[in-house]
N, C-alpha and C positions, 0 to 999 in steps of 0.2 A: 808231682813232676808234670810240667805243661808240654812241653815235648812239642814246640808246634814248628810247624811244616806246611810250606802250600806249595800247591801245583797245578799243573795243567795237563788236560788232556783233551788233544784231536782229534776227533773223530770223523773220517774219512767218507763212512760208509752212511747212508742217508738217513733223516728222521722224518715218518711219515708222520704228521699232524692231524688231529682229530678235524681242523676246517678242511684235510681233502688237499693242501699242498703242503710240501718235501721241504728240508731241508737237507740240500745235499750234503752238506757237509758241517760240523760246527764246533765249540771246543766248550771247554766248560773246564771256568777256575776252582779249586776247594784249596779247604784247610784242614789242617787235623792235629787231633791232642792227641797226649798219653802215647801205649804201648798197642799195637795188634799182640793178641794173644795167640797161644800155639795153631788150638783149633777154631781162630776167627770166632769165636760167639762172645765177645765184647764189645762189639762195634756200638755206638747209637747214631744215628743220623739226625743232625740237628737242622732244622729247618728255619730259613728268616722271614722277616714279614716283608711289606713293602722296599722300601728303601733300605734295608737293611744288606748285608753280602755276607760273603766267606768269611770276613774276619769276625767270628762271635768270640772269643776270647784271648787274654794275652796283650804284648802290646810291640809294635814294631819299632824297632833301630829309630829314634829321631822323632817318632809320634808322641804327641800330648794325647792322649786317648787310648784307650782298652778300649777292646771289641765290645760290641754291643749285648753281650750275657758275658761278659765275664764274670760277675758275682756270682755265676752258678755253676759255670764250666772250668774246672781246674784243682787245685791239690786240695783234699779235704771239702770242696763243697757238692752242693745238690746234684751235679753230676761228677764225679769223681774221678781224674783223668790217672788216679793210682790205679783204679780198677776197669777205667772203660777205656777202648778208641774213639774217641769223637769224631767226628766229619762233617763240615758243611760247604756246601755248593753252593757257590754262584748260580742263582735259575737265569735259564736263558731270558732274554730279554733285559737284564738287566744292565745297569755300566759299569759294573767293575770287575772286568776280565772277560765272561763270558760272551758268548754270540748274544749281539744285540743289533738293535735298529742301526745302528752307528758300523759294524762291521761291513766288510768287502761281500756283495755278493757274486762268486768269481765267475758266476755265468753272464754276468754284462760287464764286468769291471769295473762296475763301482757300489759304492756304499746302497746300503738297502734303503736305510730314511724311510718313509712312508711306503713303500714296496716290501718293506716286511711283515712276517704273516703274522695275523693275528693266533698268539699263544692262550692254550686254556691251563687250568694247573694239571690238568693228565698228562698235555704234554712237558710240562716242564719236570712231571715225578718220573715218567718214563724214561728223559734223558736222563738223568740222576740213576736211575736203575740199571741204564746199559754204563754210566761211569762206573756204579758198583762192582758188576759182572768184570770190566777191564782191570780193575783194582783187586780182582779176586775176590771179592765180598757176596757172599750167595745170602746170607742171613744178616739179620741185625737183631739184638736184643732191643732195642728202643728205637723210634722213631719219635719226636718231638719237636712242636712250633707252636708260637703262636701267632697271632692275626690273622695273616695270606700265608704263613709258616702253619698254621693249625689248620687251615685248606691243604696244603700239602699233606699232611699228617693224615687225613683222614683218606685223603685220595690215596696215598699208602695203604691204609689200610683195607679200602673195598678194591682198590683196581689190583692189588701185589698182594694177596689176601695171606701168603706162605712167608711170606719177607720178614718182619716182623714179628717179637712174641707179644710186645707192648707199645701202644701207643697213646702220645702225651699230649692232649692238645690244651691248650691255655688260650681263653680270650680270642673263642674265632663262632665259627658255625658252618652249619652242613647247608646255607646257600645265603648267598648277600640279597641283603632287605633295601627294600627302597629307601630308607634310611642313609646308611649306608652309601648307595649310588647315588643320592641325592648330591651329598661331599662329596663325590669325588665329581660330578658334572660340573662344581664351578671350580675346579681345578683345569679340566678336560675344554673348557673351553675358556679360561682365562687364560688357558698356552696357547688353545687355536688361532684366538683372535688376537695375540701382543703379537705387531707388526715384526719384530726382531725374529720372530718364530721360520718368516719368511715360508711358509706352506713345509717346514722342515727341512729345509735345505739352510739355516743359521748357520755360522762359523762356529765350531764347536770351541776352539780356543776364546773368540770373546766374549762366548755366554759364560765360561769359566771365570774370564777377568771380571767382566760388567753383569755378570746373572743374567735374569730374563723375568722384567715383571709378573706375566704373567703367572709361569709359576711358583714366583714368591706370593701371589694372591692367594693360588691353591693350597700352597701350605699353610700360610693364615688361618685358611678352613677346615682346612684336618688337621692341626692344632687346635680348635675349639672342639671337635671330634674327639680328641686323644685325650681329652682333660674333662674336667664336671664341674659344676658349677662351685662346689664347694671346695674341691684341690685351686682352683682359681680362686677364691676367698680369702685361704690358704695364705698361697703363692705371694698375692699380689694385694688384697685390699683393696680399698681406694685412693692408696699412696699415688702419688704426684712424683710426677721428676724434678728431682732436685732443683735444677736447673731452669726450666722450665715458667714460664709464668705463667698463673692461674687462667689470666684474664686473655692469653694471646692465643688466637683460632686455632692452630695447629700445637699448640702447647699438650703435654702427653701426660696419662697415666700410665702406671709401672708395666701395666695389661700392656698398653700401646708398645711400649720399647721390646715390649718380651717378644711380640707378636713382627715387631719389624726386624730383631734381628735375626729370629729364626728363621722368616719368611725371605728376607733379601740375601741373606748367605747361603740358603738352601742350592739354588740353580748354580753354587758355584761349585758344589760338590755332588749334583744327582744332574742326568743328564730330562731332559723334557721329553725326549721321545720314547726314552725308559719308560718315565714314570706315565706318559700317555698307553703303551702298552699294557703295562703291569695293573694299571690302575683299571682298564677294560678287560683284562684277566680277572682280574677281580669282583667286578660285578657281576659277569656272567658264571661266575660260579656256582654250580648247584649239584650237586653229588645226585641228587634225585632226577637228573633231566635224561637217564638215558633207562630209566626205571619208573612205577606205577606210582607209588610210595616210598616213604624215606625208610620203613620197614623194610621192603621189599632190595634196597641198598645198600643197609647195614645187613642182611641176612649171609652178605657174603664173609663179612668181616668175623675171624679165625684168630686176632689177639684181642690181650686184655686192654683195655680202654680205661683212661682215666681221663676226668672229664673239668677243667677246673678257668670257672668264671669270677667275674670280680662283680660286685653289685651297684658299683658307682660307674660300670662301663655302657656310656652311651650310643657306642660306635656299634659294637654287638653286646646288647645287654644279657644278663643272664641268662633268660628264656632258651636264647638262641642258642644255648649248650646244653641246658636242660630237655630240650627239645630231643635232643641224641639221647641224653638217657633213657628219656621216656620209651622212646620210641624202643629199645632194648627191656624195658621192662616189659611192656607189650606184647613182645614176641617169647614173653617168656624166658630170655636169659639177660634179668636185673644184676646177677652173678658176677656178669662178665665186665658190665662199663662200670665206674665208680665218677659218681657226679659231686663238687665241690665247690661252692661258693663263698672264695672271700670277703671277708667284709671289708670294702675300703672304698673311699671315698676322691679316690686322685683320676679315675678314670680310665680309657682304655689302657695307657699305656705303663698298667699301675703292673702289666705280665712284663714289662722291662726292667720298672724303678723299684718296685716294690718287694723285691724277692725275697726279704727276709719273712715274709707274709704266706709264702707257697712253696719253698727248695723242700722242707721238710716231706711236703706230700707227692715230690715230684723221687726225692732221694727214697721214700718208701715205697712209691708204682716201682721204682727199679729194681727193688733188693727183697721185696716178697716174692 
């Protein structure tokens, strides 16, 4: 039984921010599976990547689309909504529902746009944590994400070190590599500079109708990022558009149409000043920047750890998770993370597509 349910909640009372400024006030949307059980220790907190929201499973009234993990969340799969409560939150900063750049800031009476503070992911797990608490939720059996969802996950786990008995990270790392930040710079500044951006101040209704060049470019590039050379192989070949003629300059391969339509439809449904946030949340993340060593950061963390990368992921390759394991063997409790590399070849975004590949190991971190 999917059992799903979303809501909102306002929070009145202020969020102090790790840069040093407040949010007095803010809301924050979620969704949720399954059953709360008698004594609450069901729960898992499911965590999304970038652009991704509250809707990870199930499908709404009139929508062509399932949530973005539904292959794993719901009756009888890898996370089992007979047996658990799922919940996912909207992180602040982003556009679908919760406090973001596009909200009212009610101290000057209007929208924030570029006057809103720059979020890291502590703060966005801290708001989730005081949601918890208003929800009555003191505990979670799981916490799990991956990408910028497996950055939440771990900041779970060292900054809320009691909250959690297990956590599940897939396809992320304990700090973004220049790599990494590299993609999302031509995103971050193919939004800066398309004129329609207008310094942040755009009409948000006609970047919906008409998108926004710029970050259809960005996404072009972190769709080469989410993929591998050989899921592109794959996918595409060196097929031709049908249509198309060989010999005429803008005539396209199958690569080309993939990449335009993902890219031009994107800014009709992810807003720009979101993804300008989220995507600088992103780079500055480092679970080690407020500690000596990454040892000395894991030493806090108090659940079990399960740690599972893909081998064909470019974005954050393997290392970058193996690197947490290490780093727990080192200290002597190898015990406690469990490190796992699939083998596949489609890319980052193989902790989305690829589930039949990983539910197994994610349904056994839960039920051991």
């Amino acid at each position: 039984m999917l059992n799903l349910k979303t809501g909102k909640y306002e929070f009145k009372e202020p969020l102090y921010l790790e840069s040093g400024r407040i949010l007095s006030s803010y809301e924050l949307v979620y969704e949720t599976y399954g059953e709360l059980n008698e004594d609450k220790s069901n729960v898992i907190v499911v965590c999304h990547a970038l652009t991704g929201s509250h809707h990870a499973a199930g499908r709404y009234d009139g929508d062509s689309k399932n949530g973005w993990w539904d292959g794993l969340i719901g009756h009888g799969k890898g996370v089992d909504t007979n047996k658990y409560f799922v919940i996912c939150v909207s992180i602040l900063g982003s556009c679908y529902g919760s406090t973001s750049p596009l909200s009212m800031d009610e101290s000057i009476g209007k929208e924030y746009r570029l006057n809103f503070p720059v979020l890291t992911i502590s703060d966005v797990v801290k708001a989730q944590i005081n949601l918890f608490k208003k929800l009555g939720i003191q505990k979670a059996h799981a916490v799990i994400g991956g990408s910028l969802g497996g950055m939440q996950a771990l900041c779970f786990a060292i900054e809320f070190p009691e909250f959690a008995k297990k956590t599940i990270i897939l396809a992320s790392t304990y700090q973004s590599k220049p790599w990494a930040i590299a993609f999302n710079k031509i995103a971050i500044e193919a939004i800066r500079r398309d004129p329609e951006f207008k310094n942040g101040q755009y009409d948000e209704s006609f970047i919906k109708q008409n998108g926004l060049n710029g970050l259809a470019y960005g996404r072009m590039a972190g769709h080469i990022s989410f993929l591998s050379p050989n899921s592109m192989d794959d996918k595409f070949g060196r097929n031709y558009v049908e249509t198309d003629g060989l010999y005429e300059l803008f005539g396209r391969f199958q690569v080309d149409r993939y990449m335009e339509y993902n890219g031009f439809n994107f800014p009709k449904r992810f807003d720009p000043l979101s993804y300008l946030y989220i995507a600088k949340m992103m780079n500055i993340f480092d679970c080690t920047r407020h500690y000596d060593t990454l040892e000395s950061a894991l030493k806090h963390v108090k659940s079990q750890i399960t740690l599972i990368s893909f081998s064909g992921d470019m974005l954050f390759p393997p290392e970058c998770m193996s690197e947490i394991h290490d780093a727990f063997c080192k200290m002597g409790r190898g015990a406690q993370s469990e490190y796992i590399e699939i083998k596949s070849d489609y890319g980052h975004d193989a902790f989305l597509v690829e589930i039949d590949k990983f539910d197994i190991y994610v349904k056994r971190a839960l039920e051991r």
